[in-house]
C-alpha positions as CSV (number, residue, x, y, z in Angstrom):
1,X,-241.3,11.6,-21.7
2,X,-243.5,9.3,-19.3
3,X,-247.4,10.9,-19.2
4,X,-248.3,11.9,-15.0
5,X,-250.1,8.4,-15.2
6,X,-247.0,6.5,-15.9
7,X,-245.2,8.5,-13.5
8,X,-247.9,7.6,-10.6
9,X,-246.9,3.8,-11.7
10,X,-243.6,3.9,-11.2
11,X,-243.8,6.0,-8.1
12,X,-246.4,3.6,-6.3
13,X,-243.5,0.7,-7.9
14,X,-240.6,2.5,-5.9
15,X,-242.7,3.1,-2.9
16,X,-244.5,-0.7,-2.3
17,X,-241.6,-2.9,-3.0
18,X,-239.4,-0.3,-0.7
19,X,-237.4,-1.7,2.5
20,X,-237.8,1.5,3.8
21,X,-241.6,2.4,5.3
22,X,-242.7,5.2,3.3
23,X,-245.9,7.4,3.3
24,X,-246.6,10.5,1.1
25,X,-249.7,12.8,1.5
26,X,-250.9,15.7,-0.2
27,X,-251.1,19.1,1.2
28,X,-254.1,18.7,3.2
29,X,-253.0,15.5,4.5
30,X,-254.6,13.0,2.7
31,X,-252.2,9.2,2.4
32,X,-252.0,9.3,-1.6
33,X,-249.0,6.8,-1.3
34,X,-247.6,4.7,1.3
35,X,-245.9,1.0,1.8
36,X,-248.9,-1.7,3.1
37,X,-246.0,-3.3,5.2
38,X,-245.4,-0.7,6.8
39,X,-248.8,0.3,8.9
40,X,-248.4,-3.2,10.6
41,X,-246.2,-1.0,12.9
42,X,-249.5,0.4,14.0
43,X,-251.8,-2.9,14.3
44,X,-253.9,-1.7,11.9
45,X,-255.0,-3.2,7.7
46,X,-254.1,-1.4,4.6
47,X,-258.0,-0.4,3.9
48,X,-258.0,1.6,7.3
49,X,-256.1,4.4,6.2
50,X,-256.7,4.5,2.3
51,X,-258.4,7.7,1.3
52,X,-257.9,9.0,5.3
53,X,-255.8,11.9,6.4
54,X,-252.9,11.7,8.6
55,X,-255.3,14.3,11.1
56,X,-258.1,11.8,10.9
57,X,-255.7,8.9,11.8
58,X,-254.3,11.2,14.9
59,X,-257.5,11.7,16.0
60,X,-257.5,7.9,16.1
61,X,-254.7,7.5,18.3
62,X,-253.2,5.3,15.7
63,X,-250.4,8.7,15.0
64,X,-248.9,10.1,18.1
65,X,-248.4,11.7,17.0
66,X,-248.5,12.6,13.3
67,X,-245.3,13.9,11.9
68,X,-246.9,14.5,8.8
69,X,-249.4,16.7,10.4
70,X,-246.6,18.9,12.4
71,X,-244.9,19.1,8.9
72,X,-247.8,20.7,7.1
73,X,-248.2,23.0,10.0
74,X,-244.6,23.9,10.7
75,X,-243.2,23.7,7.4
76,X,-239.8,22.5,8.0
77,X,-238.7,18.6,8.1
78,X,-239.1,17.5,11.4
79,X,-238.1,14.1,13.1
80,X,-239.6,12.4,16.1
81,X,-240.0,9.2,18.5
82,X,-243.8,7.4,18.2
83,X,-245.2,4.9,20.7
84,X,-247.5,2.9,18.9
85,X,-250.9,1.5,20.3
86,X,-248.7,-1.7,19.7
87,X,-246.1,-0.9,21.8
88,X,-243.7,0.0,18.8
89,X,-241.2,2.6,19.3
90,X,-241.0,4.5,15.6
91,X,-238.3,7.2,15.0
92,X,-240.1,9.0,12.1
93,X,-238.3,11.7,9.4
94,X,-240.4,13.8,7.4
95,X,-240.0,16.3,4.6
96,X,-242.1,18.8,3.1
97,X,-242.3,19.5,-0.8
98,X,-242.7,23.0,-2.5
99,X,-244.1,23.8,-6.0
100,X,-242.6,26.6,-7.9
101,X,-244.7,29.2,-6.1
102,X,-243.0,28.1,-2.9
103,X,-246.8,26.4,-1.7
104,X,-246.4,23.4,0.2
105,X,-247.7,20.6,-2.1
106,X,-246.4,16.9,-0.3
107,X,-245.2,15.7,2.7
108,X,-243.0,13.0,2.6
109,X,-242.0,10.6,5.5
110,X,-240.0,7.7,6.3
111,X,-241.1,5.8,9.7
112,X,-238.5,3.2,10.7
113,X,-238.9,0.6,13.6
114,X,-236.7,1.6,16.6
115,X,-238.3,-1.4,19.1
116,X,-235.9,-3.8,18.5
117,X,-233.0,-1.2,18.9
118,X,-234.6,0.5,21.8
119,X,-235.0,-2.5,23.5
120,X,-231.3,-3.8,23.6
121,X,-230.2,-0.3,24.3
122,X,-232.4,-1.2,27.6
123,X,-230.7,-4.8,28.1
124,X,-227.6,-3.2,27.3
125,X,-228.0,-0.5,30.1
126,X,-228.7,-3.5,32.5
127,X,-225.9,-5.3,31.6
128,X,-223.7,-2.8,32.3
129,X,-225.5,-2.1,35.6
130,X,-224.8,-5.8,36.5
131,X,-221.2,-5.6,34.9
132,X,-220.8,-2.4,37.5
133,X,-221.7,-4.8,40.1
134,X,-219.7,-7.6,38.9
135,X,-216.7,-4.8,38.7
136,X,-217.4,-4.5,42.5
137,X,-217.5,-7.5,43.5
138,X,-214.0,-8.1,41.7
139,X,-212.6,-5.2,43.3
140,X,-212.9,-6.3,46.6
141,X,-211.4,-9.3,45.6
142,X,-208.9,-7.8,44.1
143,X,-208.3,-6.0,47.5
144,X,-207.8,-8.6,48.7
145,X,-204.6,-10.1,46.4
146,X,-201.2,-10.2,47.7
147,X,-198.0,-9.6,46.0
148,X,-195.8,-13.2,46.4
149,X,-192.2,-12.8,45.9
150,X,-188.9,-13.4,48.1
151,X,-186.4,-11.5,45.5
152,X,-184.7,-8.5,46.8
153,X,-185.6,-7.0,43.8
154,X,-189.0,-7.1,44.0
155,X,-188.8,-5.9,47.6
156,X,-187.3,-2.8,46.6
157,X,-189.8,-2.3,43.8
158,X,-192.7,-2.5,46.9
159,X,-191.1,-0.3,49.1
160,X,-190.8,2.0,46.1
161,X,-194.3,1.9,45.5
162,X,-195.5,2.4,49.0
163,X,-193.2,5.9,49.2
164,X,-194.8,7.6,45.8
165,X,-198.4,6.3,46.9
166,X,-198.5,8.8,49.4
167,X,-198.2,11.5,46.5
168,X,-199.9,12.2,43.4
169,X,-196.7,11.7,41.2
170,X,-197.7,9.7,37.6
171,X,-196.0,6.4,38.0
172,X,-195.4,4.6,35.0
173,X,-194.9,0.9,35.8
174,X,-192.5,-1.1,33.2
175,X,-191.9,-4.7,32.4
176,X,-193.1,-7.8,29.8
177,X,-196.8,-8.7,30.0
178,X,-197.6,-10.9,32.7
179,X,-195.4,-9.5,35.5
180,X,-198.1,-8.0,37.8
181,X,-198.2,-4.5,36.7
182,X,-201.7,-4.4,37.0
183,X,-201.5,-5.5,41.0
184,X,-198.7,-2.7,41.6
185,X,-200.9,-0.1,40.1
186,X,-204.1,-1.7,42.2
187,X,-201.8,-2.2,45.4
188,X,-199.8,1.7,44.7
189,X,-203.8,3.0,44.8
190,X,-205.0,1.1,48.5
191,X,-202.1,2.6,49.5
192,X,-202.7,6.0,48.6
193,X,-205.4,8.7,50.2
194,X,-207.3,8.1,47.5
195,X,-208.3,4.5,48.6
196,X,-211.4,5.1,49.1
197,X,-212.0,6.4,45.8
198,X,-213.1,5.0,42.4
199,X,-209.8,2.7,40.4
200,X,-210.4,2.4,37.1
201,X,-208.6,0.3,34.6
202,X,-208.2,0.8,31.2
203,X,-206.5,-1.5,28.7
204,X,-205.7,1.0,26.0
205,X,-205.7,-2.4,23.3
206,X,-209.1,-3.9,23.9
207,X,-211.0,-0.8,23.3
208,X,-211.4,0.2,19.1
209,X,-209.7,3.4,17.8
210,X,-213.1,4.3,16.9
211,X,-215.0,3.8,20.2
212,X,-211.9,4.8,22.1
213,X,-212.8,8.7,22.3
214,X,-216.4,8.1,23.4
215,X,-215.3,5.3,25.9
216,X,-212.9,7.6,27.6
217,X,-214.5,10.8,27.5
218,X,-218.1,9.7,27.4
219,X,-221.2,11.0,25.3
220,X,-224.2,13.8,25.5
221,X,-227.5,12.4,25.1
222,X,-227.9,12.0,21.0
223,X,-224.8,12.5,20.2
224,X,-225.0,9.9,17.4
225,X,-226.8,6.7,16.4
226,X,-227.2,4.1,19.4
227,X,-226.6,6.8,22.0
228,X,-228.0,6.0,25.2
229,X,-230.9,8.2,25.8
230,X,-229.5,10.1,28.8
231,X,-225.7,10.5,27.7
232,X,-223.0,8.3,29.0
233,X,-220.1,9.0,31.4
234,X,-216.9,8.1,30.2
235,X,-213.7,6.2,31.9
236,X,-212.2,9.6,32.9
237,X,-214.9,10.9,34.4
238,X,-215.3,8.0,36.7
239,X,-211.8,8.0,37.7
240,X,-213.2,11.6,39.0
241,X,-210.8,12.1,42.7
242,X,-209.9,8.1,42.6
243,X,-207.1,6.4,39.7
244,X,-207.1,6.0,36.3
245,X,-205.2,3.2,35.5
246,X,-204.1,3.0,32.1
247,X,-202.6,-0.2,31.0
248,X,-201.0,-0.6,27.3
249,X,-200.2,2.8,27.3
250,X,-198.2,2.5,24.1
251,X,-201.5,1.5,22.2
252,X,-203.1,5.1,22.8
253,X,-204.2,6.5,19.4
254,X,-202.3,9.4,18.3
255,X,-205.6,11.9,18.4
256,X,-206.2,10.5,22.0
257,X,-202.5,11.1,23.2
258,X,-203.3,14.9,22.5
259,X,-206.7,14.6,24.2
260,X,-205.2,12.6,27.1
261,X,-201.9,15.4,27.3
262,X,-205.1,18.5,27.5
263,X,-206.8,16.6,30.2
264,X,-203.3,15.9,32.2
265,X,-202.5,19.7,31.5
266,X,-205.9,21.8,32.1
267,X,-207.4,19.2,34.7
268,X,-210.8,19.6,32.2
269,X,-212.0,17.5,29.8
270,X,-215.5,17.8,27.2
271,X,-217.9,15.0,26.7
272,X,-218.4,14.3,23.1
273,X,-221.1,16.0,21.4
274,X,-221.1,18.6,24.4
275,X,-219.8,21.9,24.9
276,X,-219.5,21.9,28.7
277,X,-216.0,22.2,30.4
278,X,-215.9,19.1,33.2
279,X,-213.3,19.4,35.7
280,X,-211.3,16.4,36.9
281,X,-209.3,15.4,39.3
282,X,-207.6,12.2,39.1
283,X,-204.3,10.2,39.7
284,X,-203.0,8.6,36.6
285,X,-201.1,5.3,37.0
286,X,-199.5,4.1,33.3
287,X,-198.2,1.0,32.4
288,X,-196.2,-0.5,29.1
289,X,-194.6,-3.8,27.8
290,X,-193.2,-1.4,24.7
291,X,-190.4,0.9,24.2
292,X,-192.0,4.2,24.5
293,X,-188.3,6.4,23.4
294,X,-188.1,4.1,20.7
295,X,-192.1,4.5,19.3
296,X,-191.1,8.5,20.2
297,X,-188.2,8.5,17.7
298,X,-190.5,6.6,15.1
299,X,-193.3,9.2,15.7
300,X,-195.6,6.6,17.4
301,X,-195.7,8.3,20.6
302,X,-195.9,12.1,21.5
303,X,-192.6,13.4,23.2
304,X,-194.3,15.9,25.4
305,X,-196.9,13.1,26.6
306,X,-193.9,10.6,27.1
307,X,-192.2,13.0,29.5
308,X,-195.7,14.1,30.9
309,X,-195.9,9.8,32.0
310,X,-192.3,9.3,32.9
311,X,-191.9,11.4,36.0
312,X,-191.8,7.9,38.1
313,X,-190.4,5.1,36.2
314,X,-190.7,1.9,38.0
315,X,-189.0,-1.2,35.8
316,X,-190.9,-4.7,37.2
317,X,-188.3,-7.6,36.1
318,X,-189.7,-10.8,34.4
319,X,-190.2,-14.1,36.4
320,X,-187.1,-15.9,34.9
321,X,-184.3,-13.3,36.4
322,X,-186.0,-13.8,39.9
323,X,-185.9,-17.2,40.1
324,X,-186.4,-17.3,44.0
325,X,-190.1,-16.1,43.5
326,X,-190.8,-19.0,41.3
327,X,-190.8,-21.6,44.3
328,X,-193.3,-19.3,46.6
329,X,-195.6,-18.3,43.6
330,X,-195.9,-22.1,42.7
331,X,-196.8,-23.1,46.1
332,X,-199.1,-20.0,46.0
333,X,-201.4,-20.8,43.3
334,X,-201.0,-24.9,44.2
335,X,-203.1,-23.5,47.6
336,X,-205.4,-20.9,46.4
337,X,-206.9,-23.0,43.0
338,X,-206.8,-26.6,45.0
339,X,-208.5,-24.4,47.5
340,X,-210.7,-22.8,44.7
341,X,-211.9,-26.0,43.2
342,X,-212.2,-27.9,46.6
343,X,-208.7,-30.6,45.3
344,X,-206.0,-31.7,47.0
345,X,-203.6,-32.6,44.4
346,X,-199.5,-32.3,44.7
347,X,-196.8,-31.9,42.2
348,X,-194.4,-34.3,41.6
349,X,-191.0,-33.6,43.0
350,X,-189.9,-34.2,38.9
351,X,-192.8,-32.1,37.6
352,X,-191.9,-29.0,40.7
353,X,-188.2,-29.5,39.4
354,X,-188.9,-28.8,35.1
355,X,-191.5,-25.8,36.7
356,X,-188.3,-24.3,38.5
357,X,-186.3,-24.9,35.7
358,X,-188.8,-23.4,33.2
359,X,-188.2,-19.7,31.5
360,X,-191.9,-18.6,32.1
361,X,-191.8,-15.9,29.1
362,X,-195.6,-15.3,30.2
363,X,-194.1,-14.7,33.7
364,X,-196.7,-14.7,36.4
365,X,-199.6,-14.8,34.3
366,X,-198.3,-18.2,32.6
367,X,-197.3,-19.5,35.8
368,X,-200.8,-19.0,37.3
369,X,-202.7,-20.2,34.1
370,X,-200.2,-23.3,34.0
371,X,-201.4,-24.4,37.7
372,X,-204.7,-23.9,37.0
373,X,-204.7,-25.9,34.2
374,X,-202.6,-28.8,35.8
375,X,-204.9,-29.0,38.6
376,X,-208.3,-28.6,36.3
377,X,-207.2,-31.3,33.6
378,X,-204.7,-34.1,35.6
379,X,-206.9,-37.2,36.4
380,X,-204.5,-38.2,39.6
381,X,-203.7,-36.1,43.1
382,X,-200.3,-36.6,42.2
383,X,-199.4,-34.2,39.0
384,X,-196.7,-36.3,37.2
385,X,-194.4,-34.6,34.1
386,X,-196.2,-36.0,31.7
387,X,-199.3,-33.6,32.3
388,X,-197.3,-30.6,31.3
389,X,-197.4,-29.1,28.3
390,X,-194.7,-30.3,25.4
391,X,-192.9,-27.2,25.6
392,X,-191.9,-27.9,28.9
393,X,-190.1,-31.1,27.9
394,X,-186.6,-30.4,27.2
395,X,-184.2,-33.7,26.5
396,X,-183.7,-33.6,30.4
397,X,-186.9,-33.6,31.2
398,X,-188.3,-36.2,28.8
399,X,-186.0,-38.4,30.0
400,X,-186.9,-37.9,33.8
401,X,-190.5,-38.7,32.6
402,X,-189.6,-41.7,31.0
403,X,-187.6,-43.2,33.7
404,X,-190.8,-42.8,36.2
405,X,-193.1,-43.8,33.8
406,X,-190.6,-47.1,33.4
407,X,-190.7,-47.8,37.2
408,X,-194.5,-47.0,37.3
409,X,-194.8,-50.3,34.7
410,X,-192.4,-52.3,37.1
411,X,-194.3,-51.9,40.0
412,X,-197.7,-52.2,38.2
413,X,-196.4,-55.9,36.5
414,X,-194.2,-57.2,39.4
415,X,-196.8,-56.9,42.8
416,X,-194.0,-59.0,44.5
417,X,-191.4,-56.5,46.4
418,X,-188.5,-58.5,45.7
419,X,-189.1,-59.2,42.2
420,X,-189.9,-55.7,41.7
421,X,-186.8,-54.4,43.5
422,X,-184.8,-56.6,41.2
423,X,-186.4,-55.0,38.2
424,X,-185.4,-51.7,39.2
425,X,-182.4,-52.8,40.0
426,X,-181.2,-54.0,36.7
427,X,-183.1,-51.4,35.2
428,X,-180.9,-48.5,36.9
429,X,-177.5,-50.6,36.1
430,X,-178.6,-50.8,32.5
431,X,-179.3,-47.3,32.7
432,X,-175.9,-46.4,34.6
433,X,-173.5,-48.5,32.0
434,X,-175.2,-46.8,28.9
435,X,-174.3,-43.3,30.8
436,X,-170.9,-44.0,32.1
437,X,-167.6,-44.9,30.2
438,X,-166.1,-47.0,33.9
439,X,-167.7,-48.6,37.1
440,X,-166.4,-45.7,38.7
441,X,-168.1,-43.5,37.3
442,X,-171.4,-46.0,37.6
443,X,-170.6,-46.1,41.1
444,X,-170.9,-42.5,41.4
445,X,-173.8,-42.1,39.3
446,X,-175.6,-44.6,41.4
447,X,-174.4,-43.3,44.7
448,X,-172.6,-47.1,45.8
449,X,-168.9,-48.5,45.9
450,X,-167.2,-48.9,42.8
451,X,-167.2,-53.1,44.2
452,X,-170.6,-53.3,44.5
453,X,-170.9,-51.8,40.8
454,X,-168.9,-55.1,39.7
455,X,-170.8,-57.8,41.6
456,X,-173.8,-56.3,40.4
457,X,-172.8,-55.9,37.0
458,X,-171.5,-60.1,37.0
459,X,-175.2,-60.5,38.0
460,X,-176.8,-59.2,35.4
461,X,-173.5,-59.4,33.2
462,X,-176.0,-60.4,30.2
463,X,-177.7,-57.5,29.7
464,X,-174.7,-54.8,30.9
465,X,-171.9,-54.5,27.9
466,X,-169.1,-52.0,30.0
467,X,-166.2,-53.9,30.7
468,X,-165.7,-54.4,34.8
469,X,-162.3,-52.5,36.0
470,X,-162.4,-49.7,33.3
């Protein structure tokens, strides 16, 4: 058994080489143990408090105040916030000791620096003050954002959306990622009464399971560790009499679905850590790539929630099955980014022909990140095939890019017209005869008469191997 002196050793050992800032004092307040790095917190050496009591150091001003001091008057552990003479912010813990008698015999505390934490908690409060202003500024540019189509279907799917706007029916808008879901549910809320209101947009799969109850319901003041110091208000809340627009619906955490289905069914809703009943009164606007009856019958999705979302269905078909929007939303995003980046630059009438063409399985999204792209990275005003992506390039279209980039070389080696018109010339009846099993069918492909085919084929009968009257 270690004598009290070797005990002392090790206990000074523990308490000095410590990460922890730790200070123990007898029961009259006298420092009989404490970590030297840790009174740097309070701008002041190691020999100033040796042999001092916490009162005398309180007195000082250097503890404000002392917890160590409330401890030995109160008897109970007690924590508290200090503001150093430094500037420090110091959440400090400390715990009283009892001998056998029940007298209190040591206080011990633990003092950890909070300034660091305190102060991002204050950079993050203004960032999300200028995020709040950012979020405006969007929003009236939002407002601003028309829907392009020309499809009957999409017409219908407008005039749908204007009818239930002037309710407070739950829509639930349906359709692969990238259709425009998010600009119905936006353009379904300027056209309600609640215009004027807050619209709030939550992607149910950007926000972590674990943050996602706090985030939606918000947060009492200390309701946990890195709590803003006044509580928070949470995405509900500030859908308060505007819409709550949640997109990804199918990504809802099963304990939030049940939250979510209280809320929808009592028009209340808690804040976490508090006890106090908030009413609400919101419209709720869904929105889903997924199969929601399929994740029901797996158990993924609550049945009573589904039918609780589904009392408007409103199915939004991808790009590729309305293929007379594709032409309008081209020309649409050619004018607003050429306009956006201060350009002038044109498609190709090749390059306009593979984008019609194309299946555009990120549907508008894709289309608008494509032209931005096209417009951002192409080097010429004219955007030529060969700028698109390879995925774009079927046989068809590789071809087609060949051939121009072929006739760009002609004209680029032969400056003189006729030469060069001779060049293309041969060039296209070299291209026609490999193609074509007769010179009538070269003389269609080429769009001349069937004699013309032969006389030009005896001039450049060299390089052309079909056989003339075939």
């Amino acid at each position: 058994m270690m004598s009290d002196k070797n005990v002392k050793r090790v206990l000074e050992c523990i308490i000095s080489t410590s990460n922890n800032n730790i200070t123990v004092t007898d029961e009259k307040g006298f420092i009989l143990f404490t970590n030297p790095n840790h009174w740097w917190i309070y701008g002041i050496e190691p020999d100033h408090y040796l042999g001092k009591s916490v009162y005398q150091l309180e007195t000082e001003g250097i503890l404000s105040p002392s917890i160590s001091a409330m401890v030995l008057k109160e008897k109970t552990p007690v924590q508290i916030m200090q503001q150093t003479k430094t500037g420090k912010i110091v959440m400090s813990t400390a715990f009283p000791i009892f001998d056998d008698d029940g007298d209190l015999v040591r206080v011990v505390s633990y003092a950890q620096d909070q300034t660091e934490i305190r102060n991002l908690q204050d950079q993050y409060g203004q960032l999300e003050k200028k995020i709040q202003e950012y979020q405006s500024e969007v929003e009236e540019l939002r407002e601003q954002e028309e829907l392009i189509y020309r499809s009957k279907e999409m017409q219908q799917i407008a005039n749908t959306i204007l009818r239930v706007s002037k309710t407070d029916a739950t829509v639930m808008l349906l359709g692969e990622s990238g259709v425009g879901k998010s600009v119905f549910a936006r353009r379904l809320h300027n056209q309600s009464y609640r215009s004027k209101e807050p619209f709030i947009e939550v992607n149910c799969s950007t926000i972590p399971e674990s943050l996602f109850e706090s985030e939606m319901f918000g947060y009492e003041a200390g309701s946990f560790t890195g709590a803003q110091k006044h509580g928070k208000q949470g995405l509900i809340e500030q859908a308060d009499n505007g819409t709550l627009f949640l997109d990804e619906i199918g990504e809802l955490p099963l304990d939030m679905q049940v939250k979510l289905l209280n809320v929808l069914q009592e028009k209340t809703f808690k804040r976490v850590g508090g006890k106090k009943e908030h009413k609400i009164d919101f419209r709720l606007v869904t929105a889903t790539n997924q199969n929601l009856e399929e994740m029901v019958e797996k158990g993924a999705f609550r049945l009573d929630l589904y039918y609780r979302l589904n009392v408007i269905p409103v199915q939004i078909p991808p790009l590729r099955e309305r293929k007379e929007d594709i032409a309008i939303l081209i020309n649409h995003n050619l004018e607003i980014i050429n306009k956006k980046y201060k350009t002038d630059k044109k498609l190709h009438p090749s390059t306009y022909e593979i984008l019609i063409k194309h299946k555009w399985s990120g549907n508008v999204r894709e289309l608008e990140n494509l032209i931005e792209r096209l417009i951002l990275t192409s080097e010429d005003s004219i955007i030529f095939p060969g700028f698109l992506p390879s995925h774009f390039h079927g046989q068809e279209s590789l071809e087609k890019k060949d051939d121009i980039l072929m006739i760009d070389q002609m004209m680029v080696e032969d400056h003189d017209l006729k030469t060069a018109l001779e060049q293309v010339e041969k060039w296209m009846m070299l291209k026609a005869s490999k193609q074509c099993k007769s010179t009538y069918e070269m003389a269609e492909f080429l769009g001349i008469s069937q004699p013309s085919v032969v006389r030009k084929m005896k001039k450049y009968k060299d390089q052309l191997t079909i056989q003339q009257g075939n």
